[in-house]
Z-matrix of the N, CA and C atoms (Angstrom, degrees):
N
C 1 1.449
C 2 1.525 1 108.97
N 3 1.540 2 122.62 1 125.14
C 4 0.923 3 101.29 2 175.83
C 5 1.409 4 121.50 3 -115.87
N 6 1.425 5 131.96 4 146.71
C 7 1.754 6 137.42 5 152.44
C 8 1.048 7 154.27 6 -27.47
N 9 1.434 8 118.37 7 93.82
C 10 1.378 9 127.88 8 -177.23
C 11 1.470 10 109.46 9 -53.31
N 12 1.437 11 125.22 10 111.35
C 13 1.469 12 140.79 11 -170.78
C 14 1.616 13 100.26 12 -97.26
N 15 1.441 14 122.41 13 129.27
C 16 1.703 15 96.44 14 159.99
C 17 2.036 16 86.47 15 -124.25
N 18 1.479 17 109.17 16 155.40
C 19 0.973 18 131.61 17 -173.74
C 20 1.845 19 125.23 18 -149.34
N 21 1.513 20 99.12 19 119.87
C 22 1.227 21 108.55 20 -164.33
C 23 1.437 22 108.63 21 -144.75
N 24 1.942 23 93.36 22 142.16
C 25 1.832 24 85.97 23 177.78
C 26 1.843 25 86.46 24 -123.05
N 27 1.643 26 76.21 25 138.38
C 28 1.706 27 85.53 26 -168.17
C 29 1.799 28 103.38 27 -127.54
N 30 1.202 29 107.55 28 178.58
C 31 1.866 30 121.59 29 176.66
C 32 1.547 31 92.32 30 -67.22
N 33 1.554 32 116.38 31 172.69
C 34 1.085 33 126.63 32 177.95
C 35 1.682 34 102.15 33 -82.11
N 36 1.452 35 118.40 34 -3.80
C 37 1.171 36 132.18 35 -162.86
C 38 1.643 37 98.86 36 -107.23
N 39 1.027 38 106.50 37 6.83
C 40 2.000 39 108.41 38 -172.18
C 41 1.740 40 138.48 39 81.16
N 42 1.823 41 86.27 40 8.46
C 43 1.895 42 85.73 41 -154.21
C 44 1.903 43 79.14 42 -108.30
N 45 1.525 44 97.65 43 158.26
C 46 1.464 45 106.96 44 -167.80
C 47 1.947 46 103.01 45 -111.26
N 48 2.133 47 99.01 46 -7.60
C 49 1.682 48 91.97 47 160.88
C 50 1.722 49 85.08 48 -166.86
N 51 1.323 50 96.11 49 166.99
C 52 1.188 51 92.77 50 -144.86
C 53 1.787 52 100.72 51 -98.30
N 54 1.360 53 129.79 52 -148.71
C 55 1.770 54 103.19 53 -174.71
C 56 1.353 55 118.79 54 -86.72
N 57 1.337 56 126.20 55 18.20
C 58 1.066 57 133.22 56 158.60
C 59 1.503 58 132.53 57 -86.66
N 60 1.393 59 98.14 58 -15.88
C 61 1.181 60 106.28 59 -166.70
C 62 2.106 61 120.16 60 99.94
N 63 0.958 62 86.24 61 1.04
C 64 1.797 63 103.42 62 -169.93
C 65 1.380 64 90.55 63 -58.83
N 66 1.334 65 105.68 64 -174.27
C 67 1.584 66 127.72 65 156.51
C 68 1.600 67 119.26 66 -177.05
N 69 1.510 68 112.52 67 -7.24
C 70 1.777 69 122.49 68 176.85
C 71 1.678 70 97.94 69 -44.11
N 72 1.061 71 134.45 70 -42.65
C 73 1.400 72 139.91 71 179.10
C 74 1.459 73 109.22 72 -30.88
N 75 1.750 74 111.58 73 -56.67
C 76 1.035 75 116.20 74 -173.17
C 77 1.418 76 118.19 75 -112.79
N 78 1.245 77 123.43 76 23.74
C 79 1.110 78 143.84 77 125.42
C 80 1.632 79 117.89 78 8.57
N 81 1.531 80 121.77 79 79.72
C 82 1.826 81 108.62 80 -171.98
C 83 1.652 82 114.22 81 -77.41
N 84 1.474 83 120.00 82 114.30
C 85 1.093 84 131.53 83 152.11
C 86 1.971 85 109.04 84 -8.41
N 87 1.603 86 109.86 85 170.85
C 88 1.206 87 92.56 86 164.14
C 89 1.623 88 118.09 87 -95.57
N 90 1.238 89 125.04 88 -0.65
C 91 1.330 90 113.15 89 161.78
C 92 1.235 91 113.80 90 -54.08
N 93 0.943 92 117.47 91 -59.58
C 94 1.346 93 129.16 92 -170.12
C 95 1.646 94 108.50 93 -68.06
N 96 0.889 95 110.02 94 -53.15
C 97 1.782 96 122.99 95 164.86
C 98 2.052 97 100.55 96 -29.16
N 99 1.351 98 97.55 97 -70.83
C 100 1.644 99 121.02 98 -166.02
C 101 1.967 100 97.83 99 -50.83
N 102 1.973 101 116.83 100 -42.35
C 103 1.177 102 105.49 101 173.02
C 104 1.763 103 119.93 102 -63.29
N 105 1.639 104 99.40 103 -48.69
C 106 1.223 105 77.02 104 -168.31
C 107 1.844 106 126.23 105 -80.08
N 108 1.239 107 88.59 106 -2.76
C 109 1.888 108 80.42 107 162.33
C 110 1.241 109 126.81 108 -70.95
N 111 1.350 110 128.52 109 -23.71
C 112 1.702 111 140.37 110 132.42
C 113 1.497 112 107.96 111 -14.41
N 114 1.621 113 132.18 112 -75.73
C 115 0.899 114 153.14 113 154.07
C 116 1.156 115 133.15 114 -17.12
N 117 1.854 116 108.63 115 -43.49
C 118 1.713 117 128.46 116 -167.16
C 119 1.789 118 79.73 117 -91.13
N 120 1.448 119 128.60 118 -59.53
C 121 1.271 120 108.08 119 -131.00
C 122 1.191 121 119.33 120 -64.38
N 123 1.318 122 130.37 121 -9.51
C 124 1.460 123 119.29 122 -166.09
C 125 1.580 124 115.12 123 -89.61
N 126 1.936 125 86.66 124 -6.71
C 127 1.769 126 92.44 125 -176.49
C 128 1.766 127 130.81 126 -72.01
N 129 0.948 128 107.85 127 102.39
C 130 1.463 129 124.04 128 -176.15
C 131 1.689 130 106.57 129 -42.15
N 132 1.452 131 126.46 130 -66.22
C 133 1.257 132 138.53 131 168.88
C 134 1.576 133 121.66 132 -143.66
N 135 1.624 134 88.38 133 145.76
C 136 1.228 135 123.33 134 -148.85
C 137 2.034 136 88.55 135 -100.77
N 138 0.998 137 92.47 136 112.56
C 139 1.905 138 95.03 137 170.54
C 140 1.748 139 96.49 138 -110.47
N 141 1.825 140 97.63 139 128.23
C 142 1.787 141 101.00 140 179.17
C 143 1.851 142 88.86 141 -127.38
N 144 1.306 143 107.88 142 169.43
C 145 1.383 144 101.71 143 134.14
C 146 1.366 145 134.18 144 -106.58
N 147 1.285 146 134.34 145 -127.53
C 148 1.708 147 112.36 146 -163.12
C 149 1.770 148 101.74 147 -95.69
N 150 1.183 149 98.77 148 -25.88
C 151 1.514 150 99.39 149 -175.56
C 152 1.517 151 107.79 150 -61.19
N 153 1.395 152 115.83 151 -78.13
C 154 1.258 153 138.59 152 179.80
C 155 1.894 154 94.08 153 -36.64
N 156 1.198 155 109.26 154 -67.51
C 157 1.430 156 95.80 155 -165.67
C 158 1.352 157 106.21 156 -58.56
N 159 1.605 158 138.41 157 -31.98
C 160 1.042 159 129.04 158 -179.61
C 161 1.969 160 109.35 159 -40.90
N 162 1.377 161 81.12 160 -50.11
C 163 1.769 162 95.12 161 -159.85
C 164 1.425 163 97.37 162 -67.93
N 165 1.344 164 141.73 163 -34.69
C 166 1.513 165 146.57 164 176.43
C 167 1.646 166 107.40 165 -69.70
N 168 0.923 167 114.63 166 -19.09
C 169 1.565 168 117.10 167 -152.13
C 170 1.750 169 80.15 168 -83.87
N 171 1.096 170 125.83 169 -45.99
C 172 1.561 171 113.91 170 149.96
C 173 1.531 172 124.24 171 12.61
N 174 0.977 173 114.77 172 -80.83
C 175 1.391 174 130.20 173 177.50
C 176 1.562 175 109.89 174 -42.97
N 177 1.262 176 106.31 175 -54.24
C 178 1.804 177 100.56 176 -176.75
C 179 1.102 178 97.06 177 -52.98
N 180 1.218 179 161.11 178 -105.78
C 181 1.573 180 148.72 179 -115.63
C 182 1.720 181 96.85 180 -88.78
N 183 0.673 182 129.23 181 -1.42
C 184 2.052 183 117.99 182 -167.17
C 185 1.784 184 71.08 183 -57.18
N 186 1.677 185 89.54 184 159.08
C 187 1.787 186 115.37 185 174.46
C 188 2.030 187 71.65 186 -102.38
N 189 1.437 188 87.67 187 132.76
C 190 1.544 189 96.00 188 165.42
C 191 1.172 190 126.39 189 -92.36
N 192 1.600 191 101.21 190 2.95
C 193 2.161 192 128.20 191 172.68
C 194 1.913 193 91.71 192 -72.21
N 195 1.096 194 115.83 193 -32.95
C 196 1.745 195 119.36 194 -154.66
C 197 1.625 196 86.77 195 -104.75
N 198 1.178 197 131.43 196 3.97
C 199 1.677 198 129.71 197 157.71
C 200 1.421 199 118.37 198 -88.05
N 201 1.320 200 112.10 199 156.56
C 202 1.246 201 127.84 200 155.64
C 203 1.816 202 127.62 201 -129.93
N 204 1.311 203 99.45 202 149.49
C 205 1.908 204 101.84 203 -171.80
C 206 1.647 205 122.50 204 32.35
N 207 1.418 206 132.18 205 -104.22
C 208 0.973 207 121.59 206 -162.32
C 209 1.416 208 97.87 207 -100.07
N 210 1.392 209 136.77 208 14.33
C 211 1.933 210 114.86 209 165.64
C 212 1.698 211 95.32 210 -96.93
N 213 1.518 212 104.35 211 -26.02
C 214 1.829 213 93.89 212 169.83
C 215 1.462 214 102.00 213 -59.77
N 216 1.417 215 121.79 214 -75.56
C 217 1.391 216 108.91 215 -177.47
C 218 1.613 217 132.56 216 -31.79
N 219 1.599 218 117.97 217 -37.78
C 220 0.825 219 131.55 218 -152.87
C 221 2.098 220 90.46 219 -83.39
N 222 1.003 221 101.33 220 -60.80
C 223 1.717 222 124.27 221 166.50
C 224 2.009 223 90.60 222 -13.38
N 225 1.397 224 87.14 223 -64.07
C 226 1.578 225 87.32 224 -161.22
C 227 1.446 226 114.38 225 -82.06
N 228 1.524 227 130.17 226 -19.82
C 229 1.177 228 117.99 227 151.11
C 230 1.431 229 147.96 228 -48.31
N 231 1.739 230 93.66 229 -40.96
C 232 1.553 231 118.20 230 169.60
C 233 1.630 232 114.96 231 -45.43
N 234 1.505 233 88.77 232 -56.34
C 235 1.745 234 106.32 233 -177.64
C 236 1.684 235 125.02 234 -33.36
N 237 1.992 236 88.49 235 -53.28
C 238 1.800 237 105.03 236 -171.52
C 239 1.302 238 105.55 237 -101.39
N 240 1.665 239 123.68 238 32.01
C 241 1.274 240 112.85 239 141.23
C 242 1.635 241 116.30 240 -102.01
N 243 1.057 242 91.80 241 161.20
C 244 2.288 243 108.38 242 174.95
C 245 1.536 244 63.18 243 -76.84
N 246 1.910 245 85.34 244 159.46
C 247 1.173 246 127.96 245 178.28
C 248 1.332 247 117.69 246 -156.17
N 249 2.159 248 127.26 247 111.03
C 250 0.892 249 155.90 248 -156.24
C 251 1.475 250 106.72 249 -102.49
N 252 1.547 251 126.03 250 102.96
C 253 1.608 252 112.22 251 -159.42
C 254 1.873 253 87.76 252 -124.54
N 255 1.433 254 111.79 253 108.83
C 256 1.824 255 118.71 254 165.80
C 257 1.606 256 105.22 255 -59.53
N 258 1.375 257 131.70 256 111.85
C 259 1.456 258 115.59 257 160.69
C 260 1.290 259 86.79 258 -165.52
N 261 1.156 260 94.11 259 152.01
C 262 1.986 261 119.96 260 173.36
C 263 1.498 262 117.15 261 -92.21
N 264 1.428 263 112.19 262 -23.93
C 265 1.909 264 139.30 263 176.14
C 266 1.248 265 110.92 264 -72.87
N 267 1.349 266 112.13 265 -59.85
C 268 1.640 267 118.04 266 -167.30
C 269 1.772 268 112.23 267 -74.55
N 270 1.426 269 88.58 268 113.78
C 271 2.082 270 88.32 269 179.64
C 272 1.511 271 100.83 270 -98.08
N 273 1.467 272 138.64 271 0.14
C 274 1.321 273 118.13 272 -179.79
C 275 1.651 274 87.00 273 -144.39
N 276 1.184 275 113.14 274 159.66
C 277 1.535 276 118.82 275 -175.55
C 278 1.724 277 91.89 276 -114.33
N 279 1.832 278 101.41 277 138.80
C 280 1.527 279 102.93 278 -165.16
C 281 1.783 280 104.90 279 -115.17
N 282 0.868 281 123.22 280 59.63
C 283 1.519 282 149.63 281 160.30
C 284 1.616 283 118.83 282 -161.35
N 285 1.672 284 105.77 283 170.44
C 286 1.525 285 94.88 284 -170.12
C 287 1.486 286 102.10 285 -92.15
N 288 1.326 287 131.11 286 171.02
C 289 1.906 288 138.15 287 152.93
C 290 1.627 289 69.43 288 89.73
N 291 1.379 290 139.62 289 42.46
C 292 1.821 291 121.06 290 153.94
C 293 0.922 292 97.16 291 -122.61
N 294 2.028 293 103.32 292 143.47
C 295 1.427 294 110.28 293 153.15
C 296 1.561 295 98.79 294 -113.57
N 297 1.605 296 98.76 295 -165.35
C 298 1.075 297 101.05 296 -170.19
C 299 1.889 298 102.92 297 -144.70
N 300 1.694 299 123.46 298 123.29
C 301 1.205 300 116.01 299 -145.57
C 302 1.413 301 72.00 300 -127.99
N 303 1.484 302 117.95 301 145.23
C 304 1.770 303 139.92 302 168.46
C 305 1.288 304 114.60 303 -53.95
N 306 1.802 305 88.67 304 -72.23
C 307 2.004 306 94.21 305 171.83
C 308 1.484 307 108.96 306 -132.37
N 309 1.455 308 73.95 307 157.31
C 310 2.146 309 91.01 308 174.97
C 311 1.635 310 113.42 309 -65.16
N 312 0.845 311 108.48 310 104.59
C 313 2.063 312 110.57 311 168.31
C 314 1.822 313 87.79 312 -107.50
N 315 1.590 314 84.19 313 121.48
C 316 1.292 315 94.44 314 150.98
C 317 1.586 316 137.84 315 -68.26
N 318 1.823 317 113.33 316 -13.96
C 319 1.236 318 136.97 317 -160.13
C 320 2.236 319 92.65 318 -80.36
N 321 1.377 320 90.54 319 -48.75
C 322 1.499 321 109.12 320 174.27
C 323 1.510 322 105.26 321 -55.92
N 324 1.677 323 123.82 322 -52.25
C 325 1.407 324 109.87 323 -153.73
C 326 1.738 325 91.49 324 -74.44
N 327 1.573 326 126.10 325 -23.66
C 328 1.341 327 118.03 326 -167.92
C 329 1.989 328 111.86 327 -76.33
N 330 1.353 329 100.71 328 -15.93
C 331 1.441 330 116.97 329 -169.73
C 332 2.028 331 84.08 330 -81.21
N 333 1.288 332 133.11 331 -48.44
C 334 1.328 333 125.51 332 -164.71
C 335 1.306 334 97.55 333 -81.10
N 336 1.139 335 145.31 334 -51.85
C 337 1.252 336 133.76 335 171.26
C 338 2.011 337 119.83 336 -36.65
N 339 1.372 338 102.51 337 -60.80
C 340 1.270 339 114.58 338 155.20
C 341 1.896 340 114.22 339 -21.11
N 342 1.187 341 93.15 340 -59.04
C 343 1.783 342 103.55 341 -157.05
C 344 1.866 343 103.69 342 -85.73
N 345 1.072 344 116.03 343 11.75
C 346 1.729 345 112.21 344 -152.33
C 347 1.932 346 88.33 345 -133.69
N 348 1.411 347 73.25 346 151.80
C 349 1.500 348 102.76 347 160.65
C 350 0.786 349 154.02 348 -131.11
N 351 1.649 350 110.84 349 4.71
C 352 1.255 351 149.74 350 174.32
C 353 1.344 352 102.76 351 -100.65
N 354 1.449 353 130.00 352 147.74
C 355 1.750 354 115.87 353 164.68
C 356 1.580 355 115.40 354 -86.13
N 357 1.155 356 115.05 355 173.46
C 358 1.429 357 126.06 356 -164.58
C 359 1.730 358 99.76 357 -132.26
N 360 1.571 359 105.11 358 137.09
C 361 1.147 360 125.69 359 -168.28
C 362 1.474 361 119.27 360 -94.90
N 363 0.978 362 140.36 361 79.52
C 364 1.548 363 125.51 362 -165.57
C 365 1.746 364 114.13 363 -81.36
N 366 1.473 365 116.11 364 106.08
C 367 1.300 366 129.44 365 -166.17
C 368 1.431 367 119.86 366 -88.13
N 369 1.375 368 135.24 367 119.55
C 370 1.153 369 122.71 368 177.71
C 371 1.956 370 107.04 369 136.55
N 372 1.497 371 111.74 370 163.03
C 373 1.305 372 96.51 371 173.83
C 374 1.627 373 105.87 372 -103.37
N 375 1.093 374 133.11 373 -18.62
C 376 1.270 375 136.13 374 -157.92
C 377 2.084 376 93.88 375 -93.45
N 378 1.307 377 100.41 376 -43.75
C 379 1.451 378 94.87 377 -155.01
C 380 1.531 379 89.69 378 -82.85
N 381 1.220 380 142.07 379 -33.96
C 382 1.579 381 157.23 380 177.32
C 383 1.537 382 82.24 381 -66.21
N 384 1.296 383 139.47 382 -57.57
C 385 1.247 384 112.54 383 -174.66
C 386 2.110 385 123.10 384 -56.70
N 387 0.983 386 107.83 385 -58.69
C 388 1.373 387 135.84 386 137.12
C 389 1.854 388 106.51 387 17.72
N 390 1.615 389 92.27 388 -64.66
C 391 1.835 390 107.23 389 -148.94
C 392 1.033 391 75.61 390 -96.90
N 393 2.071 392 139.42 391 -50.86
C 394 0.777 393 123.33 392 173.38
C 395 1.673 394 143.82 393 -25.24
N 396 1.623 395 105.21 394 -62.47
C 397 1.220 396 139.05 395 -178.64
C 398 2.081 397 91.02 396 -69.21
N 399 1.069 398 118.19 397 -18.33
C 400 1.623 399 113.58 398 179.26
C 401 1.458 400 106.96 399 -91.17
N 402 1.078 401 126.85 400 -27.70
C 403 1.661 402 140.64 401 170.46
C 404 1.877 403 101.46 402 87.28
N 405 1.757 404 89.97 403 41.91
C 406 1.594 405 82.75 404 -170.46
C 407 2.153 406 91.59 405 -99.49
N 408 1.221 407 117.38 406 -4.75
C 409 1.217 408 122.19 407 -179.98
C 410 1.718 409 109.50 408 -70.32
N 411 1.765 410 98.84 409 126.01
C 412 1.485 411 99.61 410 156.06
C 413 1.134 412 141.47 411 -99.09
N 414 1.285 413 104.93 412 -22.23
C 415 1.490 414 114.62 413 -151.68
C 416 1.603 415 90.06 414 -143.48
N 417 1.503 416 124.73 415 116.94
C 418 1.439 417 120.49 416 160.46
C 419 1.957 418 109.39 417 -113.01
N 420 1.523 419 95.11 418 134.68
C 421 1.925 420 112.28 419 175.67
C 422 1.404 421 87.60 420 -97.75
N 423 1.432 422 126.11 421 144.13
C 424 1.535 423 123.65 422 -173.84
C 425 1.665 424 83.74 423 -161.93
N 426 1.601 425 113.38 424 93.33
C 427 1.398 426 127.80 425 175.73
C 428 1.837 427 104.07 426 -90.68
N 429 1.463 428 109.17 427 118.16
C 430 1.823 429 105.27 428 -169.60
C 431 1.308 430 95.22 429 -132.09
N 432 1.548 431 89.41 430 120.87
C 433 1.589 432 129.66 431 -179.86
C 434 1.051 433 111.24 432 -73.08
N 435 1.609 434 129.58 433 108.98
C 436 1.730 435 149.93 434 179.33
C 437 2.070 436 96.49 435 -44.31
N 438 1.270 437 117.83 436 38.68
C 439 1.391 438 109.03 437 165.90
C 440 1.548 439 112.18 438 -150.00
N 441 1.308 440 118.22 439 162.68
C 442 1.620 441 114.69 440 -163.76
C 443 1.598 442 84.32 441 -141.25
N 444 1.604 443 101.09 442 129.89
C 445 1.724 444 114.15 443 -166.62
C 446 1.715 445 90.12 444 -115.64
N 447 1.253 446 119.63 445 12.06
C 448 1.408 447 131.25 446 -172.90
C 449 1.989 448 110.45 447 20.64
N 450 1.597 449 113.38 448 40.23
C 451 1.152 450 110.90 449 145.57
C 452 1.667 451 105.68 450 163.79
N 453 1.241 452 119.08 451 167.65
C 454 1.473 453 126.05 452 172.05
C 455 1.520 454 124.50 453 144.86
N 456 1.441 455 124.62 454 -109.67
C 457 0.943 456 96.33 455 174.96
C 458 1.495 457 116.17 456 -116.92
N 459 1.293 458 140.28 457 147.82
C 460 1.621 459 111.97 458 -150.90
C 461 1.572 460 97.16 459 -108.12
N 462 1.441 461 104.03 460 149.68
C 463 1.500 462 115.94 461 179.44
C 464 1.524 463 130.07 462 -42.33
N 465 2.196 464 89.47 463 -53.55
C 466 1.768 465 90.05 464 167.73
C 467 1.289 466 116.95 465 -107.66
N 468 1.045 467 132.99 466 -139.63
C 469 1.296 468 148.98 467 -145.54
C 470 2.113 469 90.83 468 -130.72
N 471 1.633 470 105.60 469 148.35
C 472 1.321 471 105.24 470 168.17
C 473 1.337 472 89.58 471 -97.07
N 474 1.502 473 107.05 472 174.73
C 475 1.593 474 119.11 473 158.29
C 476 1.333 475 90.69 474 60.39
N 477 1.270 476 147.90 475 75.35
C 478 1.118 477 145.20 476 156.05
C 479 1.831 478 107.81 477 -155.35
N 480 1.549 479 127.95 478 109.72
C 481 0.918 480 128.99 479 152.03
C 482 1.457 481 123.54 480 -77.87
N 483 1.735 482 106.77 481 137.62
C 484 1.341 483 104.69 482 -169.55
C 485 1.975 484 87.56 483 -153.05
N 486 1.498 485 107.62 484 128.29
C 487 1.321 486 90.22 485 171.93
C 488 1.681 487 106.29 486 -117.97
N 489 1.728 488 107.54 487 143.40
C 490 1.522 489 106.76 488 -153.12
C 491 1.814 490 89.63 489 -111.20
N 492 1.227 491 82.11 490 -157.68
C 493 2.206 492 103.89 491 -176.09
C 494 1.678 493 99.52 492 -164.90
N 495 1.134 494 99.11 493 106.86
C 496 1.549 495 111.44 494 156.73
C 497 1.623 496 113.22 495 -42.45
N 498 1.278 497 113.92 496 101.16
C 499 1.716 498 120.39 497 175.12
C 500 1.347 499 92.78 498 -97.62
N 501 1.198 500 127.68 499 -72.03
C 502 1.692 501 115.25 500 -173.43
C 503 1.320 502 130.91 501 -124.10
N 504 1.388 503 149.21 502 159.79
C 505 1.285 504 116.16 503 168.91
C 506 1.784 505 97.70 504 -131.60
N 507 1.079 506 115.12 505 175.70
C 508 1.482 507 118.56 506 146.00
C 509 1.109 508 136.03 507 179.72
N 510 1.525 509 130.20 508 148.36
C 511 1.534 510 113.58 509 -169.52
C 512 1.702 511 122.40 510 -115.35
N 513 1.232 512 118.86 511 155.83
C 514 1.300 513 118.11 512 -156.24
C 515 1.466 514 106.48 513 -139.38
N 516 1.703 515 100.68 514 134.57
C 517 1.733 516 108.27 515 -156.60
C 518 1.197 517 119.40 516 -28.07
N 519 1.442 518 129.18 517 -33.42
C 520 1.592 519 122.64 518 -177.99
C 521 1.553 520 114.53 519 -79.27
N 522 1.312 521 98.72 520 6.83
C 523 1.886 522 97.48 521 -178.74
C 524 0.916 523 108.46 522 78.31
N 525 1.413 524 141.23 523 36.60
C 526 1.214 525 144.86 524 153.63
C 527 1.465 526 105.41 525 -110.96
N 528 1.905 527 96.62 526 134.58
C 529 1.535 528 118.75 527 -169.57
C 530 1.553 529 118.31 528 -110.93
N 531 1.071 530 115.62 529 125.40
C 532 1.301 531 120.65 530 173.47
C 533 1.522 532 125.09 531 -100.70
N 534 1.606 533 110.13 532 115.92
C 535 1.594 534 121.75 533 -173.85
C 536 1.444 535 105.82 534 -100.89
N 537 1.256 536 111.21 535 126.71
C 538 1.287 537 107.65 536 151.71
C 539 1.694 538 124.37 537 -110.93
N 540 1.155 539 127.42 538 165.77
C 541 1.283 540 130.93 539 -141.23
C 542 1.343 541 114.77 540 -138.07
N 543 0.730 542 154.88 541 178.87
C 544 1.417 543 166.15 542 179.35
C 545 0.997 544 151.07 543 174.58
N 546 1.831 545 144.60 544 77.20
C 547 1.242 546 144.32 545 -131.18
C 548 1.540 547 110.31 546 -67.80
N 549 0.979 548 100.54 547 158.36
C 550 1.869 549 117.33 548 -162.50
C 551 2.011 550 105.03 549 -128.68
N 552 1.213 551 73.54 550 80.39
C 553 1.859 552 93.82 551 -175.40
C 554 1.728 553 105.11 552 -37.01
N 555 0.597 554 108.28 553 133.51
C 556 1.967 555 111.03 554 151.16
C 557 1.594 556 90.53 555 63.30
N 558 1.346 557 138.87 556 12.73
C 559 1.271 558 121.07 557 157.38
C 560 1.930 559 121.49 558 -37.70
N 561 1.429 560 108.14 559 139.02
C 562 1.353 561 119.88 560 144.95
C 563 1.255 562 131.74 561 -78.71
N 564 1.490 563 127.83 562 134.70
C 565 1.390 564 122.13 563 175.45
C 566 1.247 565 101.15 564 -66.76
């Protein structure tokens, strides 16, 4: 069975771009780059919605001659996962291993988890909020960037109780920290 992962590098303030829509801010170095492809590779499929995949869809064409260290690596991880894109806009999916699904059923994302053996990545803040707010999330990476853009778009979800478990943490020369997470079944408040 495999694990719905959601993963985000956000402000020290929680937002994953800031009110413009930016995100160079949080921008991961290649240390940080080099961990989380550690992280990406075991992921079988990548679920975005149209935004996020727009901005990922990146990766398919990069010349991996015009890369270096971990965005070459990273280039080629992206590639050999399936790729699950939510949008009502997009009529053709513009990389290869994509489809393209109308709406999010959570009933569906629990049936692919079911069927897999690889884990699955859920990309994005809105649609990760989404799976979140469905309690179909297991596992959250929550990388927080030593800067506060004091607004935009926020990493999790409001109105959403979720109680977690510190599985890992770690920090990396630019002061950026990496949490890992772990849901805590049948907790009491």
């Amino acid at each position: 069975m495999a694990k719905l992962i959601y993963s985000a590098i956000a402000s020290l303030d929680g937002y994953v771009e800031d009110t413009q829509g930016g995100f160079a801010s949080l921008a991961p170095d290649d240390e940080v780059h080099a961990f989380i492809n550690e992280l990406e590779r075991p992921i079988g499929t990548y679920i975005y919605g149209r935004r996020m995949y727009e901005t990922m869809v990146y990766w398919e064409s990069v010349p991996t001659r015009d890369q270096h260290g971990p965005a070459r690596d990273y280039a080629d991880i992206w590639r050999g996962a399936d790729k699950i894109v939510y949008s009502r806009t997009l009529t053709e999916p513009m990389s290869e291993r994509t489809r393209i699904e109308r709406d999010f059923d959570p009933a569906a994302i629990n049936q692919l988890k079911d069927s897999l053996s690889s884990d699955i990545s859920v990309g994005g803040a809105l649609l990760g909020g989404r799976a979140i707010a469905a309690g179909l999330v297991d596992e959250y990476h929550l990388f927080l960037v030593p800067i506060v853009i004091g607004g935009g778009k926020p990493a999790l979800p409001a109105d959403v109780r979720v109680r977690l478990e510190l599985l890992a943490e770690r920090r990396f020369k630019r002061g950026i920290v990496h949490l890992h997470y772990g849901i805590v079944r049948h907790a009491s408040w």
